[in-house]
Backbone as JSON Lines, residues from 0, in Angstrom:
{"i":0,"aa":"X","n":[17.22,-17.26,-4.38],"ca":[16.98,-15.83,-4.52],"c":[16.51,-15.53,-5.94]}
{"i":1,"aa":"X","n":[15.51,-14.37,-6.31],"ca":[15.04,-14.25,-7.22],"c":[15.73,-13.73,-8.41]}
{"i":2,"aa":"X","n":[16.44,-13.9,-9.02],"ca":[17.35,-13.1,-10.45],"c":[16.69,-12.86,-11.45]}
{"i":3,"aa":"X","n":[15.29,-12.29,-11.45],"ca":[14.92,-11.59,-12.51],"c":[14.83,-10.12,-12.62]}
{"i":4,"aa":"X","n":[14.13,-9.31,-13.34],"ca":[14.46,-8.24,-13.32],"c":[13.18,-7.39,-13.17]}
{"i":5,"aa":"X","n":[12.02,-8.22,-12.71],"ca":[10.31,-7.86,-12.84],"c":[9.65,-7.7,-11.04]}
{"i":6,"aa":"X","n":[9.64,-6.84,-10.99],"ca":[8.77,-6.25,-10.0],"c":[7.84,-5.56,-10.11]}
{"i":7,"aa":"X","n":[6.29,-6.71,-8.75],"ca":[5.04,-6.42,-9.05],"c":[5.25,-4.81,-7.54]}
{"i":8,"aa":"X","n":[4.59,-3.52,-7.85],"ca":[5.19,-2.45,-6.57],"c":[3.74,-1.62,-6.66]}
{"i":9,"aa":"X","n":[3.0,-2.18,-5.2],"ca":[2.18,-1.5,-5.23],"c":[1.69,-0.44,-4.42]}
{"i":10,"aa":"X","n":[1.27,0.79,-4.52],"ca":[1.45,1.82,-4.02],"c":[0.31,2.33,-3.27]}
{"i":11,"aa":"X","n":[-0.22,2.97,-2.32],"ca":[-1.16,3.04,-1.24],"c":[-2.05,4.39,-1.88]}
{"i":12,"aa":"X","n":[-1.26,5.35,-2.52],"ca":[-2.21,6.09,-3.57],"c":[-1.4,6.08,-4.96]}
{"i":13,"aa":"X","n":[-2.0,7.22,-5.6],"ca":[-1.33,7.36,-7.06],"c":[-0.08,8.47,-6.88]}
{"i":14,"aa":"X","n":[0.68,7.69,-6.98],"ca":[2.45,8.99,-6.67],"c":[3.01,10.12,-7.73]}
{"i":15,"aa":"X","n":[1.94,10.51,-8.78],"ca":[1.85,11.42,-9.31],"c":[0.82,12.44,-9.75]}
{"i":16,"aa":"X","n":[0.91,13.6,-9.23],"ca":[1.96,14.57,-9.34],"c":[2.38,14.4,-7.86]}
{"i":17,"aa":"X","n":[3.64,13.95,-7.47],"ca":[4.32,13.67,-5.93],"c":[4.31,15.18,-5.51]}
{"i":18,"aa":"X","n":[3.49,15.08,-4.54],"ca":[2.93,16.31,-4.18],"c":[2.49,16.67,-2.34]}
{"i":19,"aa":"X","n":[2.83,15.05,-1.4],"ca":[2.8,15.27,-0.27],"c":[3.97,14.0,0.29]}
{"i":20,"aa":"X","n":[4.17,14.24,1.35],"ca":[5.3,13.23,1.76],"c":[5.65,11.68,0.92]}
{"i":21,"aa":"X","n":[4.74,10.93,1.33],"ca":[4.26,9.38,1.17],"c":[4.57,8.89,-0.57]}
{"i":22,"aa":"X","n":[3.58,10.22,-1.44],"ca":[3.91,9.62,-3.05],"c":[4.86,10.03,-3.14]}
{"i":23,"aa":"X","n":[5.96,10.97,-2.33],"ca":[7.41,11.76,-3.21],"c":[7.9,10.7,-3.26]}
{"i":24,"aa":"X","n":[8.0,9.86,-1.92],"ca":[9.03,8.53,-2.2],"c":[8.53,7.44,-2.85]}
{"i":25,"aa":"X","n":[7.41,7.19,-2.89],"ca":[7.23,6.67,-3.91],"c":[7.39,6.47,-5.37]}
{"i":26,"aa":"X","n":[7.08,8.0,-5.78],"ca":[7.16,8.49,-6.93],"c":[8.82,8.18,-7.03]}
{"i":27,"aa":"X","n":[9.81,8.83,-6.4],"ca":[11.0,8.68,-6.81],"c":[11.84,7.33,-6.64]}
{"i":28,"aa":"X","n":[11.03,6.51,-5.68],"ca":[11.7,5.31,-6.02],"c":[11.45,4.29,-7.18]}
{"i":29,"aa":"X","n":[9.92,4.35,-7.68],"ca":[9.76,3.98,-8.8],"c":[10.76,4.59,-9.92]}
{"i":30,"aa":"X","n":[11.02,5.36,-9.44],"ca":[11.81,6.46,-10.91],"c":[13.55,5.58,-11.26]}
{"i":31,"aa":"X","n":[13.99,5.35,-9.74],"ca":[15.29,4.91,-9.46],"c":[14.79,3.36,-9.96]}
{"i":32,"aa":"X","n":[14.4,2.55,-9.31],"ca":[13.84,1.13,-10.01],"c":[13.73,1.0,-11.38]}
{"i":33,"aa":"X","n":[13.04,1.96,-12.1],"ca":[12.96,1.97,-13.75],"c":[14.65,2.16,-14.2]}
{"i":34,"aa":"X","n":[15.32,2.87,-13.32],"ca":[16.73,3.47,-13.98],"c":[17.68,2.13,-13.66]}
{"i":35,"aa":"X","n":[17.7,1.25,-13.0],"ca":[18.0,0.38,-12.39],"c":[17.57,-0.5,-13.5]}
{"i":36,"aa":"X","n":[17.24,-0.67,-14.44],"ca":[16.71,-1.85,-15.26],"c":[15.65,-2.57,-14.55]}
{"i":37,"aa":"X","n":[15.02,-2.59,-13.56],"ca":[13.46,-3.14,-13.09],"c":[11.98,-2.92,-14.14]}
{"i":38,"aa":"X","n":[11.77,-3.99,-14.62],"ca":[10.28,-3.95,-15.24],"c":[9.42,-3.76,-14.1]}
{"i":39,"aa":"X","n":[8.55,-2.65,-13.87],"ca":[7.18,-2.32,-12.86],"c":[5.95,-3.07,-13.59]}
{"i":40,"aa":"X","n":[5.47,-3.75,-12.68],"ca":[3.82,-3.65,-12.37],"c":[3.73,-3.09,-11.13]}
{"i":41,"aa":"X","n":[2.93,-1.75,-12.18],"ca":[2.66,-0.7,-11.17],"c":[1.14,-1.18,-10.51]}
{"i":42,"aa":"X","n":[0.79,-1.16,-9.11],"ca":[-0.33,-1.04,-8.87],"c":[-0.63,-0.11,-7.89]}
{"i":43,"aa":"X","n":[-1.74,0.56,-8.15],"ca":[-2.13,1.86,-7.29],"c":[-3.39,1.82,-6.91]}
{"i":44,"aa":"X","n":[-3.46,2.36,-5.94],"ca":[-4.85,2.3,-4.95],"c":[-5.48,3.83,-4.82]}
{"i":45,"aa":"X","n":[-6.28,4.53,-5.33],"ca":[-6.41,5.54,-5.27],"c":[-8.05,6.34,-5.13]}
{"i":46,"aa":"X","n":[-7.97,7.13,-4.68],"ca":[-9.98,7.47,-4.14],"c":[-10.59,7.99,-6.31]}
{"i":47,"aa":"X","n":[-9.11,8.81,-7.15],"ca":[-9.63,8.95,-8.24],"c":[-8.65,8.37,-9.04]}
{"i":48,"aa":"X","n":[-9.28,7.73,-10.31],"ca":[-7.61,7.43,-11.35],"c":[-7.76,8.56,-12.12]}
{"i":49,"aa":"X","n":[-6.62,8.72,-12.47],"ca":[-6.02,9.37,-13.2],"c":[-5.32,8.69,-14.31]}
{"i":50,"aa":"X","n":[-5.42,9.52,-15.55],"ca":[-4.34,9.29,-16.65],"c":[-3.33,9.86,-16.95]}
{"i":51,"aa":"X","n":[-1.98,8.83,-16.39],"ca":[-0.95,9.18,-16.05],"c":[0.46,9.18,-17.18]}
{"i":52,"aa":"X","n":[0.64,9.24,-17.83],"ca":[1.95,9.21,-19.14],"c":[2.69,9.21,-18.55]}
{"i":53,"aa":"X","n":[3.13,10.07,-17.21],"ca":[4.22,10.03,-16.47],"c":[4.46,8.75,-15.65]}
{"i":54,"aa":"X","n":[3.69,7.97,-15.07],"ca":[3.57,7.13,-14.52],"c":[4.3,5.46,-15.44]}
{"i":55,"aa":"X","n":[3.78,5.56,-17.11],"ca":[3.84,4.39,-17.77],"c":[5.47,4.97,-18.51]}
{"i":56,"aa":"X","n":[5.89,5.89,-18.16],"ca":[7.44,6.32,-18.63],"c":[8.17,4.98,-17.65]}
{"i":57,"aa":"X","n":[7.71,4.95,-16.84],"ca":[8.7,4.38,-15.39],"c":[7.94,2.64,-15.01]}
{"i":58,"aa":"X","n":[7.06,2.42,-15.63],"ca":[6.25,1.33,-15.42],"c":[6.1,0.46,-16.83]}
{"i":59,"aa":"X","n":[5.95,-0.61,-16.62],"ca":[5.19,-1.51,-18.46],"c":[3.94,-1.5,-17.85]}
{"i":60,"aa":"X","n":[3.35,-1.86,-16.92],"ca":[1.72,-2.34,-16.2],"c":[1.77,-0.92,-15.65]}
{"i":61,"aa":"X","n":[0.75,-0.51,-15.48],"ca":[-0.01,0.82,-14.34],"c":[-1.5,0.09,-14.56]}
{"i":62,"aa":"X","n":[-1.84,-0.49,-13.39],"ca":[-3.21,-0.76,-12.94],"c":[-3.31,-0.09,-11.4]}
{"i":63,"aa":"X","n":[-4.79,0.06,-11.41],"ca":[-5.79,1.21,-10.76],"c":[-7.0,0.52,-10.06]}
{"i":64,"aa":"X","n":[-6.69,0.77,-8.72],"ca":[-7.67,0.11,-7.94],"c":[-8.63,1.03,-6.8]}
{"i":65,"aa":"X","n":[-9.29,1.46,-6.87],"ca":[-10.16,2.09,-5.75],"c":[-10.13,1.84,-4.54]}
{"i":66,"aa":"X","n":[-9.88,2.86,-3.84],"ca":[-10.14,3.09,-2.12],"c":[-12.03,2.73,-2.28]}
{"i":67,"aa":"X","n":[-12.52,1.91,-1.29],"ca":[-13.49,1.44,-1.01],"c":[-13.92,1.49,0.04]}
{"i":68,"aa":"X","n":[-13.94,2.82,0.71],"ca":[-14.13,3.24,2.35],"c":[-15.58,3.21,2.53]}
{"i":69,"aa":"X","n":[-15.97,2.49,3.48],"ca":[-18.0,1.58,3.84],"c":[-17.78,1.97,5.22]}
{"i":70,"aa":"X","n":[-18.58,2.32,6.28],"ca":[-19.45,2.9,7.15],"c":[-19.45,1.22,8.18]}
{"i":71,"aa":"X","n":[-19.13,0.18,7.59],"ca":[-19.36,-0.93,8.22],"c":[-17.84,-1.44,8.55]}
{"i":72,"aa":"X","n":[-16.98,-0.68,7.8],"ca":[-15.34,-1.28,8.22],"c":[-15.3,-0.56,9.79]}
{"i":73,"aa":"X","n":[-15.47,0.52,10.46],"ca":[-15.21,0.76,11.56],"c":[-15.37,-0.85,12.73]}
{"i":74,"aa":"X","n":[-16.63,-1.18,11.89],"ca":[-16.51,-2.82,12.71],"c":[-16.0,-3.85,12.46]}
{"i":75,"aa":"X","n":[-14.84,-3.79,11.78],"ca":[-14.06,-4.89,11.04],"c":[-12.9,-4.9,12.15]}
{"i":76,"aa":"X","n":[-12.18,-5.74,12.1],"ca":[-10.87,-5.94,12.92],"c":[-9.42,-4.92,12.25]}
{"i":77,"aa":"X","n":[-9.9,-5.1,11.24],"ca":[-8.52,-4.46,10.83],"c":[-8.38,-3.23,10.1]}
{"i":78,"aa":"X","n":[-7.3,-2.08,10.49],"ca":[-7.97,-0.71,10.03],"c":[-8.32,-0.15,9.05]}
{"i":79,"aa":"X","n":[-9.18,0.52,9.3],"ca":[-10.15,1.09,7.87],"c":[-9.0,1.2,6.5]}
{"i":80,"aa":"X","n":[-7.92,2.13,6.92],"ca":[-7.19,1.87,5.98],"c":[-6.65,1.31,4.86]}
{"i":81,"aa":"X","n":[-6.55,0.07,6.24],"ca":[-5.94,-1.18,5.18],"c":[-6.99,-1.95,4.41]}
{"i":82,"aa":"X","n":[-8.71,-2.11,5.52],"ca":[-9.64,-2.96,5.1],"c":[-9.87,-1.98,3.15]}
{"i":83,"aa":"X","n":[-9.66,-1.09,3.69],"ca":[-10.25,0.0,2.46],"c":[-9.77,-0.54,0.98]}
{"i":84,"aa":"X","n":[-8.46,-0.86,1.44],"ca":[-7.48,-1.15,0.07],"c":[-7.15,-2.93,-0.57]}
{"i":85,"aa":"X","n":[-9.03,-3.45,-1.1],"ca":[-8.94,-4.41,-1.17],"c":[-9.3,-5.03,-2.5]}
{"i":86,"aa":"X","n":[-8.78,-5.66,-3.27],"ca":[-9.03,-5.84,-4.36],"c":[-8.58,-7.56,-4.94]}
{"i":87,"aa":"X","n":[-9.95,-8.01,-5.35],"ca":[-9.75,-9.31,-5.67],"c":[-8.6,-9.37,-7.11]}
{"i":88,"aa":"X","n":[-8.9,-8.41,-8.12],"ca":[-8.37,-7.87,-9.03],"c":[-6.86,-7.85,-9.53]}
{"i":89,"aa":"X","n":[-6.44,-7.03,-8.12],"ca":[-4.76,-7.2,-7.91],"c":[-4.01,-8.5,-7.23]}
{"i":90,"aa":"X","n":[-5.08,-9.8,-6.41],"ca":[-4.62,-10.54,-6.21],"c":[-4.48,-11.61,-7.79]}
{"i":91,"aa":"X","n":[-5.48,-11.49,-8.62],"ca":[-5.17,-12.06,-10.04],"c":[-4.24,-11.83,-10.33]}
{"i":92,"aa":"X","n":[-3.95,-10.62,-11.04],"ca":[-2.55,-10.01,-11.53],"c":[-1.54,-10.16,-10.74]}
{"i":93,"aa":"X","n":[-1.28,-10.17,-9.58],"ca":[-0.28,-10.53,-9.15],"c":[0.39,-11.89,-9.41]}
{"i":94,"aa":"X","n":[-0.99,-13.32,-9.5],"ca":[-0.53,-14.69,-9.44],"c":[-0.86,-14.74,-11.16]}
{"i":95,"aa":"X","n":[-0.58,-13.77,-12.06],"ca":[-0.53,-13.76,-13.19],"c":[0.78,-13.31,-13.88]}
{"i":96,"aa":"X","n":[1.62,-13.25,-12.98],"ca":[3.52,-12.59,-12.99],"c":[4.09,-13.74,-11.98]}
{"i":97,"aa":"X","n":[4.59,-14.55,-11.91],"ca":[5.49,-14.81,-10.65],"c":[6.83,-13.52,-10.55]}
{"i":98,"aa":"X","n":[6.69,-12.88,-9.96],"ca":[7.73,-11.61,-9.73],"c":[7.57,-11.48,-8.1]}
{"i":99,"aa":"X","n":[8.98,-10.75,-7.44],"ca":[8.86,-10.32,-6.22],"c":[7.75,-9.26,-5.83]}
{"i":100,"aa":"X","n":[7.29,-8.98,-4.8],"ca":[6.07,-8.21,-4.42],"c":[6.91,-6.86,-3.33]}
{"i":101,"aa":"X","n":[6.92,-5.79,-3.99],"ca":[7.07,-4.49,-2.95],"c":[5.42,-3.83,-2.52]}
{"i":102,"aa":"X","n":[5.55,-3.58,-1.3],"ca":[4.41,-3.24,-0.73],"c":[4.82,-1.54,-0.51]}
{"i":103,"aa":"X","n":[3.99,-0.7,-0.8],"ca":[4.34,0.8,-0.11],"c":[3.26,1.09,0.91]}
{"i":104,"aa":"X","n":[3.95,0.45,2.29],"ca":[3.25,1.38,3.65],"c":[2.44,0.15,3.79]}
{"i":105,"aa":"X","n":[1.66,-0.28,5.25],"ca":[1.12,-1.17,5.77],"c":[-0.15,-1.26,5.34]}
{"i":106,"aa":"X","n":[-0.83,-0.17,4.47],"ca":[-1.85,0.2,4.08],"c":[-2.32,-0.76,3.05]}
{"i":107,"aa":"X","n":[-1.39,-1.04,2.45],"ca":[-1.59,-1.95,0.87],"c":[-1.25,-3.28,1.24]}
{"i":108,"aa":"X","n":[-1.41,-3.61,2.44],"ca":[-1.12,-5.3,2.27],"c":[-2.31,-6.15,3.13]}
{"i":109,"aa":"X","n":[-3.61,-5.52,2.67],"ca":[-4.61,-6.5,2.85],"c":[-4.59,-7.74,2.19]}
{"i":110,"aa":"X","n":[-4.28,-8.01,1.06],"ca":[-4.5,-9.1,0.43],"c":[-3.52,-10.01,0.93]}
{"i":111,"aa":"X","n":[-2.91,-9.82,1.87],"ca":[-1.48,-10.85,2.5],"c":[-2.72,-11.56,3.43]}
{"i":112,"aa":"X","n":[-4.36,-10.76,3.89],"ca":[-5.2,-11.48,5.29],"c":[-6.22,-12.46,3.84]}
{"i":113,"aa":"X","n":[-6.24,-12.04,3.12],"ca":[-7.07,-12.9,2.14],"c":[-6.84,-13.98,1.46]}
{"i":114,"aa":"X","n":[-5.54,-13.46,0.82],"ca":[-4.98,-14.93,0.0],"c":[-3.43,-15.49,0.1]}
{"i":115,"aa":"X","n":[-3.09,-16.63,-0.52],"ca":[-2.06,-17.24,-0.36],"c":[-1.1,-16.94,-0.99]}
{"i":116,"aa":"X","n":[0.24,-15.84,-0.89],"ca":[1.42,-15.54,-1.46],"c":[2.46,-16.38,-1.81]}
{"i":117,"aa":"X","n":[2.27,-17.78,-1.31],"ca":[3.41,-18.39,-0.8],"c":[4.15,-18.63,-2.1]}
{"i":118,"aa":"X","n":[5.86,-18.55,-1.41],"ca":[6.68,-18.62,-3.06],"c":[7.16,-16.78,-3.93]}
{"i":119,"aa":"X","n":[6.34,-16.06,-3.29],"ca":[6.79,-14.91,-3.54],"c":[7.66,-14.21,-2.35]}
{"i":120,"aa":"X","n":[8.73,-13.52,-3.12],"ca":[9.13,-12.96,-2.63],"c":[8.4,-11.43,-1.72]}
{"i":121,"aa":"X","n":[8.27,-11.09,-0.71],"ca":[7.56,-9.47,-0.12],"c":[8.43,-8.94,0.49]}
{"i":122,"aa":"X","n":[8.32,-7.77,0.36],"ca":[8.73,-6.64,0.33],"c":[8.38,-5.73,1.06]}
{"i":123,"aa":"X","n":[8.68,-4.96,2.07],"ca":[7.46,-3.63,3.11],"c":[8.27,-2.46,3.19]}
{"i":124,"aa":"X","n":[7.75,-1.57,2.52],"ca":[7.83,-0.12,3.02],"c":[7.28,0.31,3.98]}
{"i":125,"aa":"X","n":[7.76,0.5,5.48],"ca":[6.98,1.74,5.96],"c":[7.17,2.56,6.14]}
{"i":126,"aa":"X","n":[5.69,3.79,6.05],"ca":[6.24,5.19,5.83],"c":[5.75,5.65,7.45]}
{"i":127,"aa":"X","n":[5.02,4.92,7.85],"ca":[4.93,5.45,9.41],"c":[4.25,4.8,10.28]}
{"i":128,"aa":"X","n":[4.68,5.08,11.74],"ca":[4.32,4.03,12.79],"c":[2.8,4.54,12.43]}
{"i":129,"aa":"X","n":[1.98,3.73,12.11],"ca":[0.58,3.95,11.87],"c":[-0.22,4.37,13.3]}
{"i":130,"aa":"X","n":[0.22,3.92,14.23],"ca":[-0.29,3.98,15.61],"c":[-0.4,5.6,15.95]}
{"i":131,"aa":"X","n":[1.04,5.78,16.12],"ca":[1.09,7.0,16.44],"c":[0.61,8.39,15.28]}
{"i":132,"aa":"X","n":[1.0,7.7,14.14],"ca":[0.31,8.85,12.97],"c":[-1.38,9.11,13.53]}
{"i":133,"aa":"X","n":[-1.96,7.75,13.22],"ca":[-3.19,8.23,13.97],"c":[-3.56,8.59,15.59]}
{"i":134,"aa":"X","n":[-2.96,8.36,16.16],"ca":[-3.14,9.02,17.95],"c":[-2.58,10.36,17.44]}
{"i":135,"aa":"X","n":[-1.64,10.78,16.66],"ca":[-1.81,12.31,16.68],"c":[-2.96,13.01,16.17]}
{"i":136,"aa":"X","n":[-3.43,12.87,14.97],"ca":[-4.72,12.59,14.39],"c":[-5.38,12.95,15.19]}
{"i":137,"aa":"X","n":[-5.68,11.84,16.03],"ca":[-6.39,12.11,17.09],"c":[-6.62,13.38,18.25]}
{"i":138,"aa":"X","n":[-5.04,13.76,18.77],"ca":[-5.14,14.4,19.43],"c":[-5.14,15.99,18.63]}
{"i":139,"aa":"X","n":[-5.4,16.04,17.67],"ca":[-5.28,17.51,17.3],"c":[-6.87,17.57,16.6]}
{"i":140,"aa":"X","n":[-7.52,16.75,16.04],"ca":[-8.97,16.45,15.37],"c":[-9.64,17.28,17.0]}
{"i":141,"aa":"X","n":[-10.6,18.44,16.51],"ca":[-11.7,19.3,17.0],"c":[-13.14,18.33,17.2]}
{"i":142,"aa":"X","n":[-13.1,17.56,15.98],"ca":[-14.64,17.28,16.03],"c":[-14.15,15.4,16.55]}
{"i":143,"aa":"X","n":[-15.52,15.29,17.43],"ca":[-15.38,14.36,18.3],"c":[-15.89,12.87,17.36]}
{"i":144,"aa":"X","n":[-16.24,12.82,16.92],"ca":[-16.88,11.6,16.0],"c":[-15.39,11.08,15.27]}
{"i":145,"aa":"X","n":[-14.63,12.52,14.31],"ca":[-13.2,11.84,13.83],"c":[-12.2,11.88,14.74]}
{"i":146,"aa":"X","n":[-12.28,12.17,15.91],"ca":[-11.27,11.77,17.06],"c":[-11.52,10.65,17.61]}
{"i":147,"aa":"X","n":[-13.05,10.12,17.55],"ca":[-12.54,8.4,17.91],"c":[-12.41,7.45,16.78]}
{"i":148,"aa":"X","n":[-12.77,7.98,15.95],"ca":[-12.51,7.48,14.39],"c":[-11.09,7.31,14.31]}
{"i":149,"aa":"X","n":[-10.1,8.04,14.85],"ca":[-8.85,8.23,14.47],"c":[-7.98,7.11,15.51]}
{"i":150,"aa":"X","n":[-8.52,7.35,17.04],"ca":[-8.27,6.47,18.35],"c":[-8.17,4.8,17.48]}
{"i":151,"aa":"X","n":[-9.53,4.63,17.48],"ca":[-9.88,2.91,16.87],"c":[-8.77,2.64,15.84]}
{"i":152,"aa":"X","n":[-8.54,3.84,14.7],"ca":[-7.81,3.04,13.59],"c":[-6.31,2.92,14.42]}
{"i":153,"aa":"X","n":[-6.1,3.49,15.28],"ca":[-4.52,4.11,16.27],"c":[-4.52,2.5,16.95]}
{"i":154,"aa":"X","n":[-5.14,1.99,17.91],"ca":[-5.71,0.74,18.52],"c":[-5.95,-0.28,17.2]}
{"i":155,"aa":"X","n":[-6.56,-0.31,16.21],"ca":[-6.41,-1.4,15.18],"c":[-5.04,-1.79,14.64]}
{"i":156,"aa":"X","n":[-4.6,-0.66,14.01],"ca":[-3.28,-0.79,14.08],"c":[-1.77,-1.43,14.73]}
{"i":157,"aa":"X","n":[-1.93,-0.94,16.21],"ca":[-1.22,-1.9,17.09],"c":[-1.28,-3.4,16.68]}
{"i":158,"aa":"X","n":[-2.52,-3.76,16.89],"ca":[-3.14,-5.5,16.33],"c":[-2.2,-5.89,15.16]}
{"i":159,"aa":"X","n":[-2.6,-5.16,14.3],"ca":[-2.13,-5.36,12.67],"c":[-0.84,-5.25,12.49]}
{"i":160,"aa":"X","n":[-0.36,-4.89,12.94],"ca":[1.43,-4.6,12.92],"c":[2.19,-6.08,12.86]}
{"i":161,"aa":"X","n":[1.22,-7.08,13.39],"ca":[1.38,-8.68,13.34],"c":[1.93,-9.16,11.96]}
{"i":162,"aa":"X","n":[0.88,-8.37,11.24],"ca":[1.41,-9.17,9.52],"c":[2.7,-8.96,9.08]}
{"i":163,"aa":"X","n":[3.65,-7.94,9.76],"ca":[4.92,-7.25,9.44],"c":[5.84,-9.18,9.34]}
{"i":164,"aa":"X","n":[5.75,-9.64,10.31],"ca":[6.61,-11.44,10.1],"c":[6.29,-11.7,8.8]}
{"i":165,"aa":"X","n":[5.39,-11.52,7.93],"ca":[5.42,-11.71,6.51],"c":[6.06,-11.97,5.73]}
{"i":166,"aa":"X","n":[6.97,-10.63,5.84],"ca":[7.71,-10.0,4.62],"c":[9.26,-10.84,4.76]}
{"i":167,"aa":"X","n":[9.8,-10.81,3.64],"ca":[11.67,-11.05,3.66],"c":[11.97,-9.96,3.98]}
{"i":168,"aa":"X","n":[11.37,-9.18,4.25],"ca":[12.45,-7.8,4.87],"c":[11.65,-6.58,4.35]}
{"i":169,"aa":"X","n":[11.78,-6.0,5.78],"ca":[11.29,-4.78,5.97],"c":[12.29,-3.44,6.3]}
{"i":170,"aa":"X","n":[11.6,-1.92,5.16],"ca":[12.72,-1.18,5.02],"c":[11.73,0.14,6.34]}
{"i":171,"aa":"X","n":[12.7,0.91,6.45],"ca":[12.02,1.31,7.34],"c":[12.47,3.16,6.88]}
């Protein structure tokens, strides 16, 4: 078991200003982890970065990785979501710490289909049955193009739920 005190925790957007469901807990579990004596490498996935002070109060690392949403992932196997959140970048830094790996939400663990973790400890947050988040999506979306947009990622999802055997343990 791991007895250090360094966790790599990477997050599916930027959890400040925690401002909708998904970053509150984020945001506040990073907060509890820092109070806890945990060193963060923070990593965040986000459509803008931001410069955060609040963020490096609770973190030593805050690195920033771009949502990378392409017109050609609808034909990928695995959902836009997750394909979106991919970064050769954060697989460096990660095998540049040996530290345990927290994942926030199924969204952020593309790099588990790309490269080799083995020897680390993982970690899974999920914040929601992805399936059904998007089939609701679905069923309330007016315009017909993002209602099957929403169906496919609802149906990709199911598939993907596979990588969950991954982890040492999943919180739910």
């Amino acid at each position: 078991m791991y007895q250090g005190n360094k966790l790599h925790f990477i997050s599916m957007d930027v959890p400040f200003p925690p401002n909708y469901g998904g970053v509150i807990d984020v945001f506040y579990k990073l907060k509890a982890f820092h109070q806890l004596g945990i060193e963060i490498h923070l990593h965040l996935f986000g459509f803008n970065e931001i410069e955060s002070d609040v963020l490096r109060k609770y973190a030593k690392e805050v690195y920033f990785y771009p949502i990378h949403q392409k017109p050609n992932y609808i034909f990928k196997k695995y959902p836009i979501s997750v394909r979106s959140r991919d970064s050769q970048l954060l697989y460096e830094r990660i095998k540049s710490l040996k530290a345990p790996i927290f994942f926030e939400s199924l969204k952020t663990t593309f790099i588990l289909n790309k490269y080799t973790l083995e020897g680390y400890s993982k970690y899974l947050r999920l914040h929601n049955i992805e399936q059904n988040y998007f089939s609701g999506l679905a069923e309330s979306e007016k315009n017909l193009a993002k209602k099957a947009l929403f169906y496919i990622e609802a149906k990709k999802y199911i598939q993907y739920e596979n990588i969950i055997h991954q982890f040492d343990e999943v919180f739910t």
